[in-house]
PDB file of the backbone (N, CA, C, O) and the ligand in Angstrom, with CONECT records:
HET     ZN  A 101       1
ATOM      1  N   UNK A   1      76.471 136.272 133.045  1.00  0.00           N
ATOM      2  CA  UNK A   1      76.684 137.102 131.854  1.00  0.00           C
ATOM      3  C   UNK A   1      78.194 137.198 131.551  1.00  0.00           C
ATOM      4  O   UNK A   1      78.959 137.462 132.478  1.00  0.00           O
ATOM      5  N   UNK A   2      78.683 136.990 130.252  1.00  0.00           N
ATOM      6  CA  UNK A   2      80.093 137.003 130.256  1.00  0.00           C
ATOM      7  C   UNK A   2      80.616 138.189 129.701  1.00  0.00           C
ATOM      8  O   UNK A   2      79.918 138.850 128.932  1.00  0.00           O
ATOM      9  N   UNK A   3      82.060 138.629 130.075  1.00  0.00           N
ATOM     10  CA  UNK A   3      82.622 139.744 129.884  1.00  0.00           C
ATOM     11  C   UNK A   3      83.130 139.799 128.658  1.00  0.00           C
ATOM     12  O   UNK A   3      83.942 138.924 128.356  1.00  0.00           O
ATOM     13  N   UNK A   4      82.815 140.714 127.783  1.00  0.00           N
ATOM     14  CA  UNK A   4      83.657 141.031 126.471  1.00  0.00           C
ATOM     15  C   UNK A   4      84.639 142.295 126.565  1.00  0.00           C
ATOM     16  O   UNK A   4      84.267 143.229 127.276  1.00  0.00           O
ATOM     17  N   UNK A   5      85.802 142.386 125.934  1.00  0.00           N
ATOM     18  CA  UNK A   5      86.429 142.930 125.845  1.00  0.00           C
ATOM     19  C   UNK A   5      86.381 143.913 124.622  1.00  0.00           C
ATOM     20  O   UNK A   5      86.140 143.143 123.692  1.00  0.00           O
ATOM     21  N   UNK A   6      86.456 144.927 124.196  1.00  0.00           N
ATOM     22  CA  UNK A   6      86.431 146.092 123.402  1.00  0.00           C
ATOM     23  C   UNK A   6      87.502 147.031 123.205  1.00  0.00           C
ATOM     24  O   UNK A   6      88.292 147.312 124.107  1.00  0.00           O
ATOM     25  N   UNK A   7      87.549 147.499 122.108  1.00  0.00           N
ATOM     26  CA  UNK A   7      89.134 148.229 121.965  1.00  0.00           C
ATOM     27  C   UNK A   7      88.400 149.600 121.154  1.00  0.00           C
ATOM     28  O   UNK A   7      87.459 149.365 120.395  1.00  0.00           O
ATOM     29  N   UNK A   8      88.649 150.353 121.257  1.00  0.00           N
ATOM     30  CA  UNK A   8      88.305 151.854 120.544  1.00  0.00           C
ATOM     31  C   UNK A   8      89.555 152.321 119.608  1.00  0.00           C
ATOM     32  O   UNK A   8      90.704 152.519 120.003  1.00  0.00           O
ATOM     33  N   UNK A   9      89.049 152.457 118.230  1.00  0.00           N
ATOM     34  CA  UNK A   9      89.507 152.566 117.104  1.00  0.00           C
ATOM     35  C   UNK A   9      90.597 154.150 117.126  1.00  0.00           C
ATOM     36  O   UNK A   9      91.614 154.478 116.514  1.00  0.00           O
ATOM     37  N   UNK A  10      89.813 154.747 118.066  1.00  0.00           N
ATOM     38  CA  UNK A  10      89.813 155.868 118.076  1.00  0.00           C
ATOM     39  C   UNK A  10      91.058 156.663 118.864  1.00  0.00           C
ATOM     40  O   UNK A  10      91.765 157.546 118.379  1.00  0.00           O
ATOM     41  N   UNK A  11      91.130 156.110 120.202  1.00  0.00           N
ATOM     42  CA  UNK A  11      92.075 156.475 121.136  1.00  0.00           C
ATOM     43  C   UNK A  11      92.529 155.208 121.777  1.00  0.00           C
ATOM     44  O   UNK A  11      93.148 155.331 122.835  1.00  0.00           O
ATOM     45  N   UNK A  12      92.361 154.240 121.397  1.00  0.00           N
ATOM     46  CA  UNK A  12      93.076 152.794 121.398  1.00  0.00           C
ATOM     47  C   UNK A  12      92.623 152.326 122.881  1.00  0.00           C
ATOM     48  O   UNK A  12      93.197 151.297 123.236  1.00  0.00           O
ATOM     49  N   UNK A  13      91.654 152.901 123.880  1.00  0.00           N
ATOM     50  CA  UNK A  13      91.491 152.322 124.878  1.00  0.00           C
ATOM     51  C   UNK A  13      90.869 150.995 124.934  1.00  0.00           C
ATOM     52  O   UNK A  13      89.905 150.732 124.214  1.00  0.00           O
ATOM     53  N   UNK A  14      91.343 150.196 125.706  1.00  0.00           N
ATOM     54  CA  UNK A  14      90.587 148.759 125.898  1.00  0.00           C
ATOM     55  C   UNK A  14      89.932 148.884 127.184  1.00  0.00           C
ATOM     56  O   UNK A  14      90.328 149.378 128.239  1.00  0.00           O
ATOM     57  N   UNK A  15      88.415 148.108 126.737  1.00  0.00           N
ATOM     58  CA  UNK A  15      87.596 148.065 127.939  1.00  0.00           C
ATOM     59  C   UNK A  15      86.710 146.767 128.258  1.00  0.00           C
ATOM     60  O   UNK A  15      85.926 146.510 127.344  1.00  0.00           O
ATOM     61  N   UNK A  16      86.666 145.979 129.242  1.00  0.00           N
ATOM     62  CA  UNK A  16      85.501 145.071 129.733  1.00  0.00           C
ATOM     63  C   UNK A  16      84.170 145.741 129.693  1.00  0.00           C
ATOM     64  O   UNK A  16      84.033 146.890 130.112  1.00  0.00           O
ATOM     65  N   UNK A  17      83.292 145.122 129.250  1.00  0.00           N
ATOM     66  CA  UNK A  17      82.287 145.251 129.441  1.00  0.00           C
ATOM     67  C   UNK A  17      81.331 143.915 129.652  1.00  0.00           C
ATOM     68  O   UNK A  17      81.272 143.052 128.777  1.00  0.00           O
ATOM     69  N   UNK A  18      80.760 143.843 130.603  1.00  0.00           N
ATOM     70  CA  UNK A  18      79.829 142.853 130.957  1.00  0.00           C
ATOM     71  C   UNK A  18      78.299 143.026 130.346  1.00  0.00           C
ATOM     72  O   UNK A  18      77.513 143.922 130.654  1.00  0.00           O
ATOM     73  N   UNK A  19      78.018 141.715 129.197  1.00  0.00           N
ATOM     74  CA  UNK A  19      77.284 141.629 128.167  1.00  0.00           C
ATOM     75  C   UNK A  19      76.517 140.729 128.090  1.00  0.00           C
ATOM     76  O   UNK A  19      76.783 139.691 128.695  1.00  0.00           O
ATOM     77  N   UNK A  20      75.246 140.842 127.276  1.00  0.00           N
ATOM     78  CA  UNK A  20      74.752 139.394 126.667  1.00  0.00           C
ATOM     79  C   UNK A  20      75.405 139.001 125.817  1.00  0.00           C
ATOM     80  O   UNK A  20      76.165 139.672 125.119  1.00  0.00           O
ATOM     81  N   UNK A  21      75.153 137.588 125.742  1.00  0.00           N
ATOM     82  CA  UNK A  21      75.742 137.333 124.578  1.00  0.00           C
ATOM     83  C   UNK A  21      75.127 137.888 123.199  1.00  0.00           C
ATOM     84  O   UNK A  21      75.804 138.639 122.498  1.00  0.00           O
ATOM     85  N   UNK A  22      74.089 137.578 122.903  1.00  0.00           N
ATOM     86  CA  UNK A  22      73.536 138.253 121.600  1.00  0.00           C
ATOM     87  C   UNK A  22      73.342 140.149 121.383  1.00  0.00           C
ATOM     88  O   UNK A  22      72.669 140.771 120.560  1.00  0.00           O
ATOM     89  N   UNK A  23      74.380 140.715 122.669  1.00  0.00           N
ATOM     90  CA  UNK A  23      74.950 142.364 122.906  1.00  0.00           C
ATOM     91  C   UNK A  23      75.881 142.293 122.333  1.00  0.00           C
ATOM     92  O   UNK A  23      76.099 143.121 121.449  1.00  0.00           O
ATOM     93  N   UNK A  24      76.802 141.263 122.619  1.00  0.00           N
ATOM     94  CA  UNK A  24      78.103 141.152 122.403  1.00  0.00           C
ATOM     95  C   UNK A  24      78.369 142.146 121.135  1.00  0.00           C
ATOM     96  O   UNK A  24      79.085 143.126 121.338  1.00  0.00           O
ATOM     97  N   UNK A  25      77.817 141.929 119.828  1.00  0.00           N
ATOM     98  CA  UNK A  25      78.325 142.580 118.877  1.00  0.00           C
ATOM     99  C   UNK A  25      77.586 143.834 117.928  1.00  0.00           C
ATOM    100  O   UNK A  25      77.599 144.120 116.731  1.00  0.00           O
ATOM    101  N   UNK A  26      76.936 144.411 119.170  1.00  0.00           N
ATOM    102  CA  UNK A  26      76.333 145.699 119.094  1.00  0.00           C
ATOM    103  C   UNK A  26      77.398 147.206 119.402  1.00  0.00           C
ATOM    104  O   UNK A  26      78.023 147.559 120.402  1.00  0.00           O
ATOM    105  N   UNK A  27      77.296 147.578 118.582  1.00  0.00           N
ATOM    106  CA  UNK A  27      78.034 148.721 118.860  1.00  0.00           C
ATOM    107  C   UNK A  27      77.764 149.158 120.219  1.00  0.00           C
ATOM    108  O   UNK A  27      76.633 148.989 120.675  1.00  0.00           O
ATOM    109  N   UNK A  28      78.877 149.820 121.073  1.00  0.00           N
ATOM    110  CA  UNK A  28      79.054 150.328 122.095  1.00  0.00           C
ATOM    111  C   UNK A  28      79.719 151.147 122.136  1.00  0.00           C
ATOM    112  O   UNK A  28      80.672 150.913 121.394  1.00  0.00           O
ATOM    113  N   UNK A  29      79.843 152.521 122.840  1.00  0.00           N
ATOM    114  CA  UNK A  29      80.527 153.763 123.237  1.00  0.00           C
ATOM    115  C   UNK A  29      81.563 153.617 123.759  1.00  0.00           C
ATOM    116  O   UNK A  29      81.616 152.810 124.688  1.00  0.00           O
ATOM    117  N   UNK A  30      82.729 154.320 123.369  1.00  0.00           N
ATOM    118  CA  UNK A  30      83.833 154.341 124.288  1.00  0.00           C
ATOM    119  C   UNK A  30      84.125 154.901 125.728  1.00  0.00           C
ATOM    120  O   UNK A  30      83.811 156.061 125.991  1.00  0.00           O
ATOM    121  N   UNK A  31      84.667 154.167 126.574  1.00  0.00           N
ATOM    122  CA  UNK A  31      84.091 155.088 128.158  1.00  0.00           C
ATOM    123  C   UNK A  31      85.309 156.153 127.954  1.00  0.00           C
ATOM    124  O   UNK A  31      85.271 157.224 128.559  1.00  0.00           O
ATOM    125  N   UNK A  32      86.259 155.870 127.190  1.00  0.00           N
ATOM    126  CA  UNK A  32      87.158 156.833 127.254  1.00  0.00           C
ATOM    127  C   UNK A  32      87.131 158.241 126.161  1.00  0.00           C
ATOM    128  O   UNK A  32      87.575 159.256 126.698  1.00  0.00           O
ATOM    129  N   UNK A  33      86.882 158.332 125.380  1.00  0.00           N
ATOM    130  CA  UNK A  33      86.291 159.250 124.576  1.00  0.00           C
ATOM    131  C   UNK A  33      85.231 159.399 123.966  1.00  0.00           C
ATOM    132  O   UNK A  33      85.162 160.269 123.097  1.00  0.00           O
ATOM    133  N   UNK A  34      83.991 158.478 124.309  1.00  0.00           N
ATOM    134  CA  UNK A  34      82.658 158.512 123.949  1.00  0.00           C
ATOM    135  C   UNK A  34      82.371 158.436 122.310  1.00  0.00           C
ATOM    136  O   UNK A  34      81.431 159.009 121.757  1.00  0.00           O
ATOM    137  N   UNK A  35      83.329 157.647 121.673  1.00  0.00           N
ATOM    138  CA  UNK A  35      83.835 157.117 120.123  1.00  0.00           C
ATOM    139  C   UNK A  35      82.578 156.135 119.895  1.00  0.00           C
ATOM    140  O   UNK A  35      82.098 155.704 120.943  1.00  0.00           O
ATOM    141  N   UNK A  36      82.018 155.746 118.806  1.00  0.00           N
ATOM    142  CA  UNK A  36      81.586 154.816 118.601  1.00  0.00           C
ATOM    143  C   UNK A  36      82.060 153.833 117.957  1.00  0.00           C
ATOM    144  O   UNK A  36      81.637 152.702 117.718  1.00  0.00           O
ATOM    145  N   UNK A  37      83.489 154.690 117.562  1.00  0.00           N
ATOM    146  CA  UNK A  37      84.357 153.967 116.108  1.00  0.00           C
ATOM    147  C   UNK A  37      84.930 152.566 117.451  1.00  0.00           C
ATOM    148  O   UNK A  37      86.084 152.733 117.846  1.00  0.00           O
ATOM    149  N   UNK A  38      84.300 151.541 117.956  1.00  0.00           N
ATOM    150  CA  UNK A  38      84.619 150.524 119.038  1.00  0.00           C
ATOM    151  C   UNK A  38      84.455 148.742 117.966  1.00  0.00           C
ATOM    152  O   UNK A  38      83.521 148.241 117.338  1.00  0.00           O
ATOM    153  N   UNK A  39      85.771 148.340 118.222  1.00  0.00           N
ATOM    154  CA  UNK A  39      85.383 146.996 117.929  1.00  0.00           C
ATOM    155  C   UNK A  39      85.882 145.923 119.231  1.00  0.00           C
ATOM    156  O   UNK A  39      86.616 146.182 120.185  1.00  0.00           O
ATOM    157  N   UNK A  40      85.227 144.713 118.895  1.00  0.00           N
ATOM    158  CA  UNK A  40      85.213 143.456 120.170  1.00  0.00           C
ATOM    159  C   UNK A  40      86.456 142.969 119.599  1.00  0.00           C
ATOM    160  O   UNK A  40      86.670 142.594 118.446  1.00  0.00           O
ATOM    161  N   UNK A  41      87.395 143.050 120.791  1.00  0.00           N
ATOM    162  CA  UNK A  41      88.414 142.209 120.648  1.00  0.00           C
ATOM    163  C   UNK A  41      88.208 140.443 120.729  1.00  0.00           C
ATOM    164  O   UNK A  41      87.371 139.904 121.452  1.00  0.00           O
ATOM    165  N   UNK A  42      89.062 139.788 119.919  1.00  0.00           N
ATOM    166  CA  UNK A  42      88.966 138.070 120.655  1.00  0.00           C
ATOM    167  C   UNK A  42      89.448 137.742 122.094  1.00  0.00           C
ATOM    168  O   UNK A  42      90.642 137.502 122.272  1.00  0.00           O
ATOM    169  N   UNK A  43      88.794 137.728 122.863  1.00  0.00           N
ATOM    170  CA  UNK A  43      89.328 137.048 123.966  1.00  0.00           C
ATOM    171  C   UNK A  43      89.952 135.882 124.260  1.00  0.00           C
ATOM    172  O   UNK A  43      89.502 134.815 123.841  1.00  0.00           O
ATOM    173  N   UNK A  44      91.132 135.957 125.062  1.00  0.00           N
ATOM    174  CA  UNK A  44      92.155 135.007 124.504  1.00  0.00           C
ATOM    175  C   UNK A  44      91.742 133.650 124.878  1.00  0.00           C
ATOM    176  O   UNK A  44      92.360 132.795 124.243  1.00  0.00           O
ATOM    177  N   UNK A  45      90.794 133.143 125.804  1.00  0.00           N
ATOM    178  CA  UNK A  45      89.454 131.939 125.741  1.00  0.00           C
ATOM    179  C   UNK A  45      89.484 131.638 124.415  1.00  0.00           C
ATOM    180  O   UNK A  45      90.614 131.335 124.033  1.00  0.00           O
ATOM    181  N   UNK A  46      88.520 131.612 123.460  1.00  0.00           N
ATOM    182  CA  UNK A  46      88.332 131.487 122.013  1.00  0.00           C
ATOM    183  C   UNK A  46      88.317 129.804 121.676  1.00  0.00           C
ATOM    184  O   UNK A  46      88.110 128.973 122.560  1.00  0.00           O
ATOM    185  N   UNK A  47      88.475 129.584 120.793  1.00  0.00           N
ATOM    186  CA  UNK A  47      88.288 128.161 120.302  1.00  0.00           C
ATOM    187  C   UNK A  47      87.424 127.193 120.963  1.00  0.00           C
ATOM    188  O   UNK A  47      87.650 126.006 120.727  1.00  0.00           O
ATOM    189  N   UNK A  48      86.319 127.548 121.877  1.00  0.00           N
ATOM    190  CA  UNK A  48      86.068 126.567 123.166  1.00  0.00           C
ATOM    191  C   UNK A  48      84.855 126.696 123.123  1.00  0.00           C
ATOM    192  O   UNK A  48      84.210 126.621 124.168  1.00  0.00           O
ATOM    193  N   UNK A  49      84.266 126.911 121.966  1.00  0.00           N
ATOM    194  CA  UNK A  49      82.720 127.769 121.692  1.00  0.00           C
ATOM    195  C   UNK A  49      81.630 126.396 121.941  1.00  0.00           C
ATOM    196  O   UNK A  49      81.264 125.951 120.853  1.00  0.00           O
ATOM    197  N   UNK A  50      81.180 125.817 122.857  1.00  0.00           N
ATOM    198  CA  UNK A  50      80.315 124.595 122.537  1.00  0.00           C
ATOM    199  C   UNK A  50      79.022 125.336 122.245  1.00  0.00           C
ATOM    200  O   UNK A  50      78.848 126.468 122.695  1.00  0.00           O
ATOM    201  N   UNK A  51      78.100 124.713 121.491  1.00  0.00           N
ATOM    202  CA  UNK A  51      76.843 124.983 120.857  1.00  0.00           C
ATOM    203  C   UNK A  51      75.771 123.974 122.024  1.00  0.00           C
ATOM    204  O   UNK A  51      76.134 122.802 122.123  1.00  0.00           O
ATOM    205  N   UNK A  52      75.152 124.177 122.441  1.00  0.00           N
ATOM    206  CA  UNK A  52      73.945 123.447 123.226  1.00  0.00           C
ATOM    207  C   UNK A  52      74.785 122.870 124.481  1.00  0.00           C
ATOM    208  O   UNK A  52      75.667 122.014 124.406  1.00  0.00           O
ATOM    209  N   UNK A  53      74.401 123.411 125.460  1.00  0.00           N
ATOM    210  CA  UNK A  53      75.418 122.485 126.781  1.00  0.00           C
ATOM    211  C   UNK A  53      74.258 122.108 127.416  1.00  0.00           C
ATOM    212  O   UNK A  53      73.175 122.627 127.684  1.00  0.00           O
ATOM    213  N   UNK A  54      74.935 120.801 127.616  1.00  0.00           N
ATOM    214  CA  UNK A  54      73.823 119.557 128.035  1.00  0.00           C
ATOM    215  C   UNK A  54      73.930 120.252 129.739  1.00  0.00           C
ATOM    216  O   UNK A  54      74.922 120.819 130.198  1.00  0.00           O
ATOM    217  N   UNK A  55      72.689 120.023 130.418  1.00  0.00           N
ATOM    218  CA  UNK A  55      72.493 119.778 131.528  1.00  0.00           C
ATOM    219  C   UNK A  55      71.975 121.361 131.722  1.00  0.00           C
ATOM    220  O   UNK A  55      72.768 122.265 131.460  1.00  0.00           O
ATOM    221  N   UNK A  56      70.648 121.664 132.180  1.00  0.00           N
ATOM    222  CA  UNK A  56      70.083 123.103 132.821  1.00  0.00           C
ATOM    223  C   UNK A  56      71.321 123.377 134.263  1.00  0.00           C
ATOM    224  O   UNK A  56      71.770 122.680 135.172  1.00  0.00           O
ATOM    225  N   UNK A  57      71.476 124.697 133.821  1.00  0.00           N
ATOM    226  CA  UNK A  57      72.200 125.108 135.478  1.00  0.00           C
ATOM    227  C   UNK A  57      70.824 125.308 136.693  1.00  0.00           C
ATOM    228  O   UNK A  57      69.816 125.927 136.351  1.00  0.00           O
ATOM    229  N   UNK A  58      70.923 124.843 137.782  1.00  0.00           N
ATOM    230  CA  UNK A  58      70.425 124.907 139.352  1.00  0.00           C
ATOM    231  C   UNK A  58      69.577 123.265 139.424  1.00  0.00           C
ATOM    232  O   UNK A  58      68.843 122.855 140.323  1.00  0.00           O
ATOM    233  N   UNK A  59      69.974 122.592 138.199  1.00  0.00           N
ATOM    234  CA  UNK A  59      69.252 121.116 138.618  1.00  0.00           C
ATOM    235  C   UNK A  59      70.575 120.231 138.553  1.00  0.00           C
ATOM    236  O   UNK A  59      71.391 120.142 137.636  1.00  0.00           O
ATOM    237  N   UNK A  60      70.545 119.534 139.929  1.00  0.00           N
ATOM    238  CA  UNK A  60      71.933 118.833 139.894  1.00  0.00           C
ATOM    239  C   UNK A  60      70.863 117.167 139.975  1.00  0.00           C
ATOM    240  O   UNK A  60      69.675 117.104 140.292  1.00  0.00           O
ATOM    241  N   UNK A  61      71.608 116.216 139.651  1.00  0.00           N
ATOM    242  CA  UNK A  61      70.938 115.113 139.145  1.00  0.00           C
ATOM    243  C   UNK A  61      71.312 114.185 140.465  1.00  0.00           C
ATOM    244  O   UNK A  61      71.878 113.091 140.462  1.00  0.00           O
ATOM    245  N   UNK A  62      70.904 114.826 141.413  1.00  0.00           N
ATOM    246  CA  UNK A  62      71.731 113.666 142.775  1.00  0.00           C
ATOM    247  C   UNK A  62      70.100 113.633 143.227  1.00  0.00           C
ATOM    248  O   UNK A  62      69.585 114.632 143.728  1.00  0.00           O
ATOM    249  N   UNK A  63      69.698 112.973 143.107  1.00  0.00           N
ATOM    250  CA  UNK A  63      68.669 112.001 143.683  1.00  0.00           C
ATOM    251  C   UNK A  63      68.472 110.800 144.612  1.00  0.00           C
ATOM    252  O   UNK A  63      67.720 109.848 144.406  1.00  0.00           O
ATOM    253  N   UNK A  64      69.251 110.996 145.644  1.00  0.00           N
ATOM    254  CA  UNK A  64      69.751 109.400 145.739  1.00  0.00           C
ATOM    255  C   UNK A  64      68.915 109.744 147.364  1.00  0.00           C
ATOM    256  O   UNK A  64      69.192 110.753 148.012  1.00  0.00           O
ATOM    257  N   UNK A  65      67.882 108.710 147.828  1.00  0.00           N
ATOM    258  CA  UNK A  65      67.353 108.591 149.173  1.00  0.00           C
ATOM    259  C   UNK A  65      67.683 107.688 149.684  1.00  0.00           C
ATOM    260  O   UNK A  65      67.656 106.871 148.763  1.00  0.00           O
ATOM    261  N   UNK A  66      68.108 107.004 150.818  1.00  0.00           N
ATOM    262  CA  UNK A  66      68.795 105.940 151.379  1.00  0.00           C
ATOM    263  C   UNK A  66      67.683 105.474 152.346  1.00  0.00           C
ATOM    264  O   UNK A  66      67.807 105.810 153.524  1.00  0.00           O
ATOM    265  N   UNK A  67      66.574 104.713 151.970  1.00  0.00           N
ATOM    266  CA  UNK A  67      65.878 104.421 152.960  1.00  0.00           C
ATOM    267  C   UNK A  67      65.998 103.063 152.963  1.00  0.00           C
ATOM    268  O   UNK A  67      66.011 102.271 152.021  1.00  0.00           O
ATOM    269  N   UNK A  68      66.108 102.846 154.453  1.00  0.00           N
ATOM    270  CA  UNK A  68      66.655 101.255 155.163  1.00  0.00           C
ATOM    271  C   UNK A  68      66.020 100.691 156.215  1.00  0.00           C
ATOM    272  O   UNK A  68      66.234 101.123 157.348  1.00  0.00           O
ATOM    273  N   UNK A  69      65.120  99.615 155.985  1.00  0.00           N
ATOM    274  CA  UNK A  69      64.018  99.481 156.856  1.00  0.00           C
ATOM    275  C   UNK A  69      62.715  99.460 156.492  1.00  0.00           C
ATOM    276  O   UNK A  69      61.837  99.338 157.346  1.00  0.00           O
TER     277      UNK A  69
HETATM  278 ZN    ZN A 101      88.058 156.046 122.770  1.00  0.00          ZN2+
END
């Protein structure tokens, strides 16, 4: 799950929060004054957005049996 970052409009605190992605841009509470006035900062990552990543994670493609004889 990746971490988004959040800034409160309100009392300017910045906060991580660990999210879904499709959470990501749901309003969330401020932990510091309980504001809703909260927007998602860009994380300085950014530009690197790939759409469909090839290959399922926990299947690695090493198949290889060495039988000799
Ligand atoms: Zn706040």
């Amino acid at each position: 799950m990746p971490v988004y970052e959040y800034k409160c409009e309100d009392c300017g605190h910045r906060f991580e929060v660990l999210r879904k992605l499709q959470e990501r841009d749901e309003p969330i509470e401020c932990p510091g004054c309980r504001s809703g006035n909260t927007r998602r900062e860009v994380s300085a990552f950014g530009t690197g957005i790939s759409s469909g990543s090839s290959g399922t994670p926990g299947s690695c493609g090493c198949s290889g049996g060495s039988k000799f004889g």
